[in-house]
C-alpha positions in Angstrom: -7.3 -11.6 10.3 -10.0 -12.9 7.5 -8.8 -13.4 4.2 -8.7 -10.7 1.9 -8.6 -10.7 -2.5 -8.7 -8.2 -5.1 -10.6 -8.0 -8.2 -8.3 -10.2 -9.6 -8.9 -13.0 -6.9 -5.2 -12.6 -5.7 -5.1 -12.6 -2.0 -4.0 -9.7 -0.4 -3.0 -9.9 3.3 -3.1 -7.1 5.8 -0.3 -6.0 8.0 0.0 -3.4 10.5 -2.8 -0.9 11.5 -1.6 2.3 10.1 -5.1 4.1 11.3 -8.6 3.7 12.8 -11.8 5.4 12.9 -15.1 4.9 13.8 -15.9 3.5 10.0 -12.9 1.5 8.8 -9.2 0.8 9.6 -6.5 1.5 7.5 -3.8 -1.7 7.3 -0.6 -2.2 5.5 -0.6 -4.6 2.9 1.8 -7.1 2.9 4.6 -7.3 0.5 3.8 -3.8 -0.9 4.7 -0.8 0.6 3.2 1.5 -1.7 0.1 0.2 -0.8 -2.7 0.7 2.2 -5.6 -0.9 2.5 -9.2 0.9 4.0 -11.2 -1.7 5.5 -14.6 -0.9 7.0 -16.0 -2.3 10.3 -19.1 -4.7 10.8 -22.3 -2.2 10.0 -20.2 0.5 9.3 -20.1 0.3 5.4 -21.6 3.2 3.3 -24.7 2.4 1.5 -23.8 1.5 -2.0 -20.1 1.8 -1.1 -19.7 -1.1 -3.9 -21.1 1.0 -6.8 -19.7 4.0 -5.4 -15.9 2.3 -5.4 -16.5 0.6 -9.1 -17.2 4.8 -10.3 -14.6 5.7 -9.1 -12.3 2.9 -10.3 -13.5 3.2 -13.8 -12.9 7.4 -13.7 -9.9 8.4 -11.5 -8.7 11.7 -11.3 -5.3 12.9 -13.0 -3.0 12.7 -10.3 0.0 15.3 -11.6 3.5 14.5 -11.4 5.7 11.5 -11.7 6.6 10.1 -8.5 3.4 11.6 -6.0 0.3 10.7 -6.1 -1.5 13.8 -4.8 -4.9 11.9 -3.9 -5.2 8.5 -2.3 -7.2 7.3 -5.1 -8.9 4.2 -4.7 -6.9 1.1 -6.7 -8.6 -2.0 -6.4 -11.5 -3.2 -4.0 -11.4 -5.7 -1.1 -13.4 -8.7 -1.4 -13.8 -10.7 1.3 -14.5 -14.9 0.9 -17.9 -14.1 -0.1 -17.3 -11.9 -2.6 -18.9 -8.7 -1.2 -16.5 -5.3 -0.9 -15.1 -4.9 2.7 -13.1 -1.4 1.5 -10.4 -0.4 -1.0 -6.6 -0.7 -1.6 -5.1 3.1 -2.1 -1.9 4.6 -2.6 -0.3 4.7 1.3 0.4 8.0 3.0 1.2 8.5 5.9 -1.0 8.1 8.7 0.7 9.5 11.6 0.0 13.6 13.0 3.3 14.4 11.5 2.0 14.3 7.5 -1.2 16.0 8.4 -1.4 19.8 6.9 -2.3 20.8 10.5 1.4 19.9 11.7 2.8 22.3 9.0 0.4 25.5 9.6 0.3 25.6 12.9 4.0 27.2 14.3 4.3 25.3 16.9 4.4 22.2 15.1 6.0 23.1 12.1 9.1 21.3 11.2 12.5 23.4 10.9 13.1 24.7 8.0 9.6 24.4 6.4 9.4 28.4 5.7 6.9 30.6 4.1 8.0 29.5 0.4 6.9 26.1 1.1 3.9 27.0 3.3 2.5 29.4 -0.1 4.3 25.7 -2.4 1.6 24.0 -0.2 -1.2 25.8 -0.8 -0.7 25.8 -4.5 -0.4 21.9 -4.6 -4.1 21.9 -2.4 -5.4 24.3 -5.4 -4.1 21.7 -8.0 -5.4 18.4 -5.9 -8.4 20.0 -5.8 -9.0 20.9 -9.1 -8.1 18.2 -10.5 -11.3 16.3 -8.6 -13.3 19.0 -9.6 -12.3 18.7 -13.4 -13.6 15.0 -13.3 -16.8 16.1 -12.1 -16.3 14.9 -8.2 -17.0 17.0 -5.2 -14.8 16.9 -1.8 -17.4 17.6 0.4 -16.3 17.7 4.0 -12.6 19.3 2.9 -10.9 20.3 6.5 -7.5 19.8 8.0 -7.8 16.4 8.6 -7.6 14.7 5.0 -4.7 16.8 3.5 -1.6 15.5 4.3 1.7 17.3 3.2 5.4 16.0 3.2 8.7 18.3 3.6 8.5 18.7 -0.4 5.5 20.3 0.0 3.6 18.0 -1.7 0.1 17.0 -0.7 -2.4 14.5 -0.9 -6.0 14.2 -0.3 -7.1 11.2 1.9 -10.5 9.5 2.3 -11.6 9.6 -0.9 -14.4 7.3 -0.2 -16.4 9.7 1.5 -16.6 12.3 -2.0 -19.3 13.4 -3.7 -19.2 10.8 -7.0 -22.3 11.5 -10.0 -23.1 8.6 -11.8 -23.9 10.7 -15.2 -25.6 7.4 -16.8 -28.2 6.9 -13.8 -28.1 10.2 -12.6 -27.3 9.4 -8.9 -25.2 10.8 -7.0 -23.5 9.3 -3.7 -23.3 12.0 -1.2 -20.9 12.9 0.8 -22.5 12.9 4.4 -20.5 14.8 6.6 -18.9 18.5 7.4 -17.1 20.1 9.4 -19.0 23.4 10.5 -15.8 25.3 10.5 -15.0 24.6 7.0 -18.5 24.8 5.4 -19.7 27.5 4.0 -22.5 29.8 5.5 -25.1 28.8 3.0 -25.0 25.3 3.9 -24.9 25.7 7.6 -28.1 23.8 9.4 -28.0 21.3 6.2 -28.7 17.7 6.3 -25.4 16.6 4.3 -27.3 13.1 3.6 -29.4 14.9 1.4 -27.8 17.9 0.4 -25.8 17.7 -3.3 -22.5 20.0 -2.9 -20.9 21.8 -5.6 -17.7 22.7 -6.7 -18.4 26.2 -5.2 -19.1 25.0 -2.1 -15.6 23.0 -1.9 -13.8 26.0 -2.7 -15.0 27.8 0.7 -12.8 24.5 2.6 -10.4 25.2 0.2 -10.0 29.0 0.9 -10.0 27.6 4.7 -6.8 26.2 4.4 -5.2 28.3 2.4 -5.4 31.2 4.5 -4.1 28.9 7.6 -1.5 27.9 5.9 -0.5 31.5 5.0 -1.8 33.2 7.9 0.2 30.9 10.8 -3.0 28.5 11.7 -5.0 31.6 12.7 -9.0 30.7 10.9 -10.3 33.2 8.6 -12.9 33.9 11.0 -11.0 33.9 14.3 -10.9 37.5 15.9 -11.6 39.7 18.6 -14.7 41.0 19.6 -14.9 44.5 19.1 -18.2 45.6 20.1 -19.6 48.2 22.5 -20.0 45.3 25.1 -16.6 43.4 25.3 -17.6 41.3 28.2 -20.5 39.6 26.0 -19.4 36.3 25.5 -18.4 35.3 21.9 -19.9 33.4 19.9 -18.5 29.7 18.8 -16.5 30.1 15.9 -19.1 28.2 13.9 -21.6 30.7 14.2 -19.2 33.2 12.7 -18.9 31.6 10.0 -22.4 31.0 9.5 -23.1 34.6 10.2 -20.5 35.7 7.5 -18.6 37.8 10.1 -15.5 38.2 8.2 -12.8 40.4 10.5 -10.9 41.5 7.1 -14.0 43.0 5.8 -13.8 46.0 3.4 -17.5 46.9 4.3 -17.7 49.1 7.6 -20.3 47.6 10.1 -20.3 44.3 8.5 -18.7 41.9 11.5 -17.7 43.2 15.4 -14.8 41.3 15.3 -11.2 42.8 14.5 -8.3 40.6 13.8 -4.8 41.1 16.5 -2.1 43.1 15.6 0.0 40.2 14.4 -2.5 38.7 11.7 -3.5 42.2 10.6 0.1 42.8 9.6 0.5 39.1 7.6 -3.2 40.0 6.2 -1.2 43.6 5.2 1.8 41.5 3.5 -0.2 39.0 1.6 0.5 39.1 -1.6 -2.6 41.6 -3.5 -4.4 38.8 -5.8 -4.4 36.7 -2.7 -6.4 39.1 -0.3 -8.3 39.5 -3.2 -9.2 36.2 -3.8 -10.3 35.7 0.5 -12.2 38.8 0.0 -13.9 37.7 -3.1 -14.6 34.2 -1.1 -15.4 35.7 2.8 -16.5 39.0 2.5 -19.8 38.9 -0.2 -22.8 41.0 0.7 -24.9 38.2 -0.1 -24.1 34.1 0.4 -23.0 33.8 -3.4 -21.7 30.8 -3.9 -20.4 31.1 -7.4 -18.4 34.3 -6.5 -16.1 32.3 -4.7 -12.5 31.9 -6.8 -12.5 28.1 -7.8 -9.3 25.9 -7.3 -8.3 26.9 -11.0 -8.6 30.2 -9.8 -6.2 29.7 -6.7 -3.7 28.3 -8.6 -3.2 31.5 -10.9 -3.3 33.5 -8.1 -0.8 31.2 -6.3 1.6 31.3 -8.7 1.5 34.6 -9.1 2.5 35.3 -5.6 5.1 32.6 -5.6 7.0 34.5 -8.5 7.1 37.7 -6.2 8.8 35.9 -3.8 12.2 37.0 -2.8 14.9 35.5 -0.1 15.7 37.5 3.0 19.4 38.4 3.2 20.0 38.5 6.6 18.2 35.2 7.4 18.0 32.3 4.4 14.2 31.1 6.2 12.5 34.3 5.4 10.9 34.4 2.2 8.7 37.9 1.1 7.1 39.4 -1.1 8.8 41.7 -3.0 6.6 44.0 -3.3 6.7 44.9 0.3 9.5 46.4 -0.1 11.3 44.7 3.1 11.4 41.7 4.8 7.8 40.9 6.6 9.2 38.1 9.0 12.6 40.3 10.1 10.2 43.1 10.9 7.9 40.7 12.7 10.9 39.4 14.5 12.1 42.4 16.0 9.1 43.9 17.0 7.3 40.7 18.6 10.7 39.0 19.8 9.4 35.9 18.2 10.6 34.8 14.7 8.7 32.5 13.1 11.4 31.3 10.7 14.2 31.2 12.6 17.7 30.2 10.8 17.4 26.5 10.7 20.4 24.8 13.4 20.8 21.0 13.7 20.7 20.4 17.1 19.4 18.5 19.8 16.3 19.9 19.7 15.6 19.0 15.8 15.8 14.9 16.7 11.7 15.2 16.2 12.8 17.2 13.3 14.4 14.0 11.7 12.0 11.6 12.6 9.2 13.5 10.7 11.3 13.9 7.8 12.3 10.4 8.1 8.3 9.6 8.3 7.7 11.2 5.0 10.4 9.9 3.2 9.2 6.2 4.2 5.8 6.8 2.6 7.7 8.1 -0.6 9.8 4.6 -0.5 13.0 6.6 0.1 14.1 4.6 2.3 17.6 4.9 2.1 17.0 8.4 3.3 14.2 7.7 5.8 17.1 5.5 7.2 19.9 8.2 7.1 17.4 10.6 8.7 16.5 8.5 11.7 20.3 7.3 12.3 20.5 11.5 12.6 17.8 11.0 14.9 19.3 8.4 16.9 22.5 10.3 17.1 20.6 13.7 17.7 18.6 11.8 21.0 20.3 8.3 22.0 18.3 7.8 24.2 14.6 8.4 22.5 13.1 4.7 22.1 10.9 6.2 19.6 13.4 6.8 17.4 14.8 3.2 17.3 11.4 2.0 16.4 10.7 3.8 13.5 14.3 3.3 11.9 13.7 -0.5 12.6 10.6 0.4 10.3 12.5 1.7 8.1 15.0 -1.1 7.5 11.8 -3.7 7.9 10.3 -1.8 4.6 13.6 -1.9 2.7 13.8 -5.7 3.8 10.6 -6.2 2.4 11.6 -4.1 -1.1 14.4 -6.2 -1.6 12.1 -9.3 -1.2 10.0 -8.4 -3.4 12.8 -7.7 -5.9 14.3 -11.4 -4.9 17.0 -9.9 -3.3 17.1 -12.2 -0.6 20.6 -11.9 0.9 19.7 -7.7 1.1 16.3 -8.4 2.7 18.0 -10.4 5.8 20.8 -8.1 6.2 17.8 -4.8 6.6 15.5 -7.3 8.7 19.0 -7.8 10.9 19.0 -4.5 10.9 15.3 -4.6 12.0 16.0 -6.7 14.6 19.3 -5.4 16.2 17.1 -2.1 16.5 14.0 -3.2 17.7 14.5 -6.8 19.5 10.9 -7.7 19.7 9.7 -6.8 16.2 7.9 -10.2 15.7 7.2 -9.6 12.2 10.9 -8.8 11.1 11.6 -12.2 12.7 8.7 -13.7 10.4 9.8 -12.2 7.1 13.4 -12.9 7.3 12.5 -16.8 8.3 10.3 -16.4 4.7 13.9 -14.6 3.0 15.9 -17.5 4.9 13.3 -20.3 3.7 13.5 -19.8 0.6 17.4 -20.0 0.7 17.3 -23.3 1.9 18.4 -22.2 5.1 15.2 -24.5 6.7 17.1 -24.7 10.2 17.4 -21.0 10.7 14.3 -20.2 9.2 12.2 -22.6 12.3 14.6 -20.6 14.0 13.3 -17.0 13.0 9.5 -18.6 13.2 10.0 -19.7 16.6 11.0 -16.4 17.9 8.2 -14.9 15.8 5.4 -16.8 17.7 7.4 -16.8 20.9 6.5 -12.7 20.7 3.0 -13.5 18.9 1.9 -16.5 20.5 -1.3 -15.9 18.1 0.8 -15.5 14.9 -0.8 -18.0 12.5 1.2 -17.2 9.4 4.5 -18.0 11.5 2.6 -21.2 12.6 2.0 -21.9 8.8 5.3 -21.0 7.0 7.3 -22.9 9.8 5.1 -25.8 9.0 6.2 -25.6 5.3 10.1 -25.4 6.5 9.4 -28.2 8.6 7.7 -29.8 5.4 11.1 -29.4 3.3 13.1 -31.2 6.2 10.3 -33.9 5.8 9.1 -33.6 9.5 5.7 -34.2 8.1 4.2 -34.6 11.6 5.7 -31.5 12.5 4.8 -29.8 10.0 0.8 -31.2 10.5 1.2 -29.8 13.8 1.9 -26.3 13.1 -0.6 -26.1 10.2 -3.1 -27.8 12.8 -2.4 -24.5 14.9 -2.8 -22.0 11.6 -6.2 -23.3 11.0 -6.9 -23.2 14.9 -6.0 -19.2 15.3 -7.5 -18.8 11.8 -10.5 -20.7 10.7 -10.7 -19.5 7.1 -6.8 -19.7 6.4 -7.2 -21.3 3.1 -3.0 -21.3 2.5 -2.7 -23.7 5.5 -5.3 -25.9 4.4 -3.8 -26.7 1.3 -0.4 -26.7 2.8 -1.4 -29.4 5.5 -3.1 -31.5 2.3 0.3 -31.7 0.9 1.8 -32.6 4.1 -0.6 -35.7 4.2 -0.1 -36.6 0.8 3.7 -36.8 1.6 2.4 -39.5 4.3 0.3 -41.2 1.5 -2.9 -40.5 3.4 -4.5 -39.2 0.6 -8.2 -39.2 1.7 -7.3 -36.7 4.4 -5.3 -34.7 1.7 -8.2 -34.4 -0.7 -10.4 -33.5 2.1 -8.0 -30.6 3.0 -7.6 -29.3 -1.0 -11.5 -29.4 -0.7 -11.9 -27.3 2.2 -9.0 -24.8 0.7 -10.9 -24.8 -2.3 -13.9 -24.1 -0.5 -12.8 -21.0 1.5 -11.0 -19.6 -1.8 -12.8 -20.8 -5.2 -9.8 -19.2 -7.2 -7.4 -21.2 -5.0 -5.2 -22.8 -8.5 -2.6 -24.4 -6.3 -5.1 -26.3 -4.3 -6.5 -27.3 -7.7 -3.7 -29.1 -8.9 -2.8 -30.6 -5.6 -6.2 -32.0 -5.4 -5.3 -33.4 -8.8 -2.1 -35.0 -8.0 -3.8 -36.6 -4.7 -6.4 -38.4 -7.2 -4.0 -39.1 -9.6 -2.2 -41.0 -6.9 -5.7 -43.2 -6.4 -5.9 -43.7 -9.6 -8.8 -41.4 -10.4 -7.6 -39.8 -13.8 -10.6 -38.2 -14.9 -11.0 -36.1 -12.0 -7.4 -35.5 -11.9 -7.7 -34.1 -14.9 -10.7 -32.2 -14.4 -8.8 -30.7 -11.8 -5.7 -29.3 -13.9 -8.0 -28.3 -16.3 -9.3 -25.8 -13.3 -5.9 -24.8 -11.8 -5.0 -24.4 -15.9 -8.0 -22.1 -16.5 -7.6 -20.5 -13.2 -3.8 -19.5 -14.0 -2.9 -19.9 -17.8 0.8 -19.8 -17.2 0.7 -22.5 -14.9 3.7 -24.7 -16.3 3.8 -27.6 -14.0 -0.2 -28.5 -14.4 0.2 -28.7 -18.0 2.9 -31.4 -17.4 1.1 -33.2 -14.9 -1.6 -33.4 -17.3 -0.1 -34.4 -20.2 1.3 -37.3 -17.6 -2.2 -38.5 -17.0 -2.8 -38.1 -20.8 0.0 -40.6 -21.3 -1.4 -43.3 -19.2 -4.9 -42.9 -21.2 -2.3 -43.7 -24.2 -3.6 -39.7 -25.7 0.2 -39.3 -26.8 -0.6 -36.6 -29.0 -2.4 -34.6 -26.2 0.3 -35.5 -24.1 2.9 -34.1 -26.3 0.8 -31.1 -27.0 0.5 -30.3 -22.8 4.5 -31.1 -22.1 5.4 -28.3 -25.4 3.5 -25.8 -23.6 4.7 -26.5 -20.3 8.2 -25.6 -21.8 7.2 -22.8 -23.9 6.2 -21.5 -20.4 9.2 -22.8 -18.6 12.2 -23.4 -20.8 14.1 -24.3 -17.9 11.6 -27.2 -16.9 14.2 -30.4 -17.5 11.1 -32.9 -16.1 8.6 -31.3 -18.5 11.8 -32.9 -21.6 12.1 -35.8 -19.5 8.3 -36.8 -19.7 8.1 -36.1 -23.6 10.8 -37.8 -24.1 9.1 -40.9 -22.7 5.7 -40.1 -24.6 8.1 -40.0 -28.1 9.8 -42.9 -26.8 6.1 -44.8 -26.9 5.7 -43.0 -30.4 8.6 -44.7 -31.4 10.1 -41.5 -32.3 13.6 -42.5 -30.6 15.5 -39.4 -31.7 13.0 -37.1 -30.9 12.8 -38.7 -27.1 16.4 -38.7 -26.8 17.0 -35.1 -27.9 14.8 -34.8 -25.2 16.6 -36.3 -22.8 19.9 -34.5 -23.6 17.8 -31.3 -22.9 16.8 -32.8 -19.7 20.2 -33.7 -18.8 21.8 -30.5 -20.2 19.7 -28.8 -17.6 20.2 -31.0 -14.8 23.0 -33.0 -15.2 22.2 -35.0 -11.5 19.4 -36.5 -13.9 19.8 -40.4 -13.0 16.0 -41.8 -14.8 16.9 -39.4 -17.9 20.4 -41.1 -18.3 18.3 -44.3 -17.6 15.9 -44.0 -20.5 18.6 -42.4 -22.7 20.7 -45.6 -22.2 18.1 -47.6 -22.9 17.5 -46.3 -26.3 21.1 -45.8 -27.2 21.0 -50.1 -26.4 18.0 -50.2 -28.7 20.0 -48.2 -31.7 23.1 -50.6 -30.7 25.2 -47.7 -29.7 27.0 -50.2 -26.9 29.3 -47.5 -25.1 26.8 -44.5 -25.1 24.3 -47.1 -23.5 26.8 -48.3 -20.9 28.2 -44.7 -20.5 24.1 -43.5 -19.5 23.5 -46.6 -17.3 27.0 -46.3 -15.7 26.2 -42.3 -14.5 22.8 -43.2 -13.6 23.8 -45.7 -11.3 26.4 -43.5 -9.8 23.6 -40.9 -9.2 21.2 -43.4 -7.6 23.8 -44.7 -5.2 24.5 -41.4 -4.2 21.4 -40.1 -3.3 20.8 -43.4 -1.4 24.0 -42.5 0.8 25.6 -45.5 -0.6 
């Protein structure tokens, strides 16, 4: 996998492949779960995707509520080494057939217990997604089934936002949106070359109306009928054409379409609330292809919320929701006389184990995942014996693992990855994360231990091959550890990380030509890289090079302003060029950055100690001792200055505990 960075230059790596298209792939990002990443294949790159994205960036839409993002706005761009945008980091939805509006329409695929009130909830969220683009001044364009995605909440958002219409006011251009589904476009635009062709508002709101009536009309297309003519054997024309044609079945103008709708969506066209078969007729059934009759998504929403206030619950079964001015219950009446009820009372039973997993789905991309968990355990219990559902609750308890991480809860991320593990036995990357969560523990030993069984599964795995070469690194098996970062580079060319990691591995063997060489090559494939920077630096300090040493903090300094431990390796070299005062000055801001940093007090000390500023150095060193009392060269130097102010016992005390120390960590 290439090497990925956002605007910022922070890398950003990819995970697994959540989606794929003929244009782009959609990835998780490591280490944020929130997050999905849209990368476009080789060629496949809309022209002027990169201004396109930067609009966009600089003028999002709102996105309502706390909590849901109800488009998949882009957040940041993708650059790859080079600079150049690959794609877009997004809010993550989910990317499975279970979140897609489609699964929630259509009966057959409807989860339990997602009735009529959250079906008409649904289609009032799609009115406010929508208008919210359209109050910004961007254009959907090819709005269908396919890029609304909905959640058991009811909650939607709007995917592939790249391919919207976006107006640059200030250069008056405007990036088209190239594509359309015929069955969702609206008569006037049919035969049109969407490459060239600039949508409007008006035109989105014919999708729009699309989906609103499937959602309230059990799937069935506004335009799907019967034909009704004088010759019923004529074959029908595609549905396409229908639309194109204007052949609405629920006309109020006689002779205006051959087509009449069955017996079962003329009674849910009867029951429809009145200001929503209004509001179809005012959008499907115009004498001529007006455009601007059509209700916008403003104009949905009043109408929505109209109808969800006349709403009432069933009594005899909790599903049904009506409206009350009907009078009676629409689905009990349906029930009885079709023998099919299409809200039937909602039973946990075996049945509903899909149930759970699609619930559990949705709450994962809401990072719930205590209750993603809870719901696929149901799952689990519901079907035993579904592998499916094993997998997806070991993804659930992967994500959580990988929460807690991020938090720097490290014992809760290797208890979920357990979890992970015990549920799914070959999940290579579970095995990968919780050697990172055991690493940086200390626990080196079982973390080669986790990395082993990582590659084992992913013989190709070069970020295993790297981070085991670091755990190896801490257990100074240098050679070891040159071995595995030998393998990184080998499965990935441009793996900057392992470059720089083998550099310090050959610095710990003093080979410092070869270390250099590898900082240069890190630097190289990321220019950003600070880290490398300042290992670079401490390889030439180590030959004596100062200058460039220097030059080098100076660039891991300006690269990252906070970085605490250049600033004291600089003000180190400063003290060898006898610059005490520059010194001084680098060490003050390494601890105003790090308060903790006892080395950073140790080396001013020694700097006032050359001032001749003996109290100053050796309030130093109590602060370097105070904060690691295992200090041996601190009591060393504080010894030796206590001996210089004749303080006898203090200096015999210092030398005393830090030759106590040194024998110790000698073995002695």
């Amino acid at each position: 996998m290439p090497t990925y960075y956002n605007l910022r230059g922070e890398p950003i790596s990819l995970g697994d492949v959540l989606g794929s298209g003929g244009q782009a792939d959609v990835y998780a990002v490591v280490g944020k779960p929130d997050t999905a990443a849209k990368v476009y294949k080789d060629g496949k790159a809309p022209f002027n995707i990169d201004r396109k994205l930067r609009l966009m960036l600089d003028g999002p839409p709102d996105q309502g509520a706390a909590g849901h993002r109800h488009i998949a706005w882009p957040s940041d761009l993708l650059l790859n080494e080079r600079g150049r945008v690959v794609g877009f980091l997004m809010p993550r939805v989910s990317s499975g057939d279970s979140g897609k509006i489609i699964n929630f329409y259509h009966p057959a695929r409807r989860p339990p217990g997602f009735n009529y009130r959250y079906l008409i909830q649904t289609a009032h969220n799609l009115a406010v997604a929508v208008e919210s683009l359209h109050r910004q001044g961007y254009v959907i364009g090819d709005i269908n089934e396919s890029n609304v995605f909905v959640n058991d909440q009811a909650l939607v958002t709007l995917v592939d936002a790249d391919s919207f219409q976006v107006s640059d006011v200030g250069s008056k251009t405007v990036y088209l949106c190239p594509v359309g589904r015929p069955e969702y476009t609206p008569p006037e635009l049919h035969g049109s070359d969407f490459r060239r062709t600039v949508r409007t508002s008006h035109h989105d709101g014919f999708g729009l109306a699309v989906l609103i009536f499937q959602l309230l009309m059990q799937g069935r297309h506004p335009y799907h009928a019967r034909y009704a003519g004088d010759e019923p054997d004529e074959p029908q024309p595609e549905l396409s054409l229908r639309v194109a044609a204007g052949n609405f079945p629920y006309t109020k103008r006689p002779g205006q379409a051959p087509y009449v709708p069955n017996e079962l969506c003329r009674r849910l066209w009867d029951a429809l609330h009145p200001q929503l078969r209004a509001r179809f007729l005012s959008c499907f059934d115009q004498p001529i292809r007006d455009s601007v009759a059509r209700p916008s998504a403003s104009n949905w929403r009043g109408a929505l919320d109209a109808a969800i206030h006349d709403l009432t619950q069933c009594e005899g079964n909790e599903q049904h929701w009506y409206f009350k001015h009907n009078g009676t219950c629409t689905w009990c009446e349906l029930a009885q006389e079709q023998g099919t009820d299409r809200f039937p009372p909602f039973r946990s039973s075996s049945h509903d184990a899909q149930y759970y997993l699609n619930r559990g789905d949705d709450k994962l991309e809401r990072d719930d995942y205590d209750g993603a968990i809870a719901d696929y355990n149901q799952a689990i219990l519901l079907n035993p014996n579904d592998r499916l559902v094993y997998f997806h609750s070991a993804r659930a308890y992967y994500n959580r693992g990988s929460v807690r991480w991020e938090k720097g809860d490290r014992d809760g991320a290797i208890a979920d990855y357990d979890e992970a593990i015990a549920l799914r036995p070959n999940y290579a990357t579970a095995y990968y994360n919780r050697g990172l969560a055991k690493r940086y523990k200390r626990d080196y030993d079982d973390a080669i231990s986790d990395y082993d069984q990582a590659i084992a599964l992913d013989p190709n795995y070069a970020a295993a091959y790297n981070n085991r070469g670091v755990a190896k690194e801490y257990k100074r098996d240098y050679d070891g550890a040159i071995s595995d970062y030998d393998q990184a580079i080998a499965l990935r060319p441009n793996y900057a990380a392992a470059y720089n990691n083998r550099g310090v591995a050959k610095e710990y063997k003093r080979d410092y030509d070869g270390a250099i060489s590898d900082y240069d090559q890190a630097i190289a494939l990321r220019p950003n890289y600070a880290t490398a920077y300042y290992n670079r630096g401490l390889a030439k300090r180590y030959k004596r090079d100062y200058d460039g040493a220097i030059s080098d903090y100076n660039q891991a300094i300006a690269l990252r302003p906070n970085y605490a431990a250049a600033y004291r390796s600089r003000g180190i070299l400063k003290e060898y060029k006898r610059d005490y005062d520059g010194a001084i000055s680098d060490y003050d801001q390494a601890i105003a950055l790090d308060p903790n940093y006892a080395t950073a007090y140790y080396n001013r000390g020694n700097t006032k100690r050359y001032k001749r500023d003996n109290d100053g150095a050796i309030s130093d060193y109590d602060q370097a001792i105070a904060l690691d009392p295992n200090y041996a060269a601190a009591y060393r130097s504080r010894g030796l200055l206590k001996e210089y102010k004749r303080d006898a016992d203090g200096a015999v005390a210092d030398y005393s505990r830090a030759d106590a120390l040194q024998r110790k960590y000698k073995g002695e």
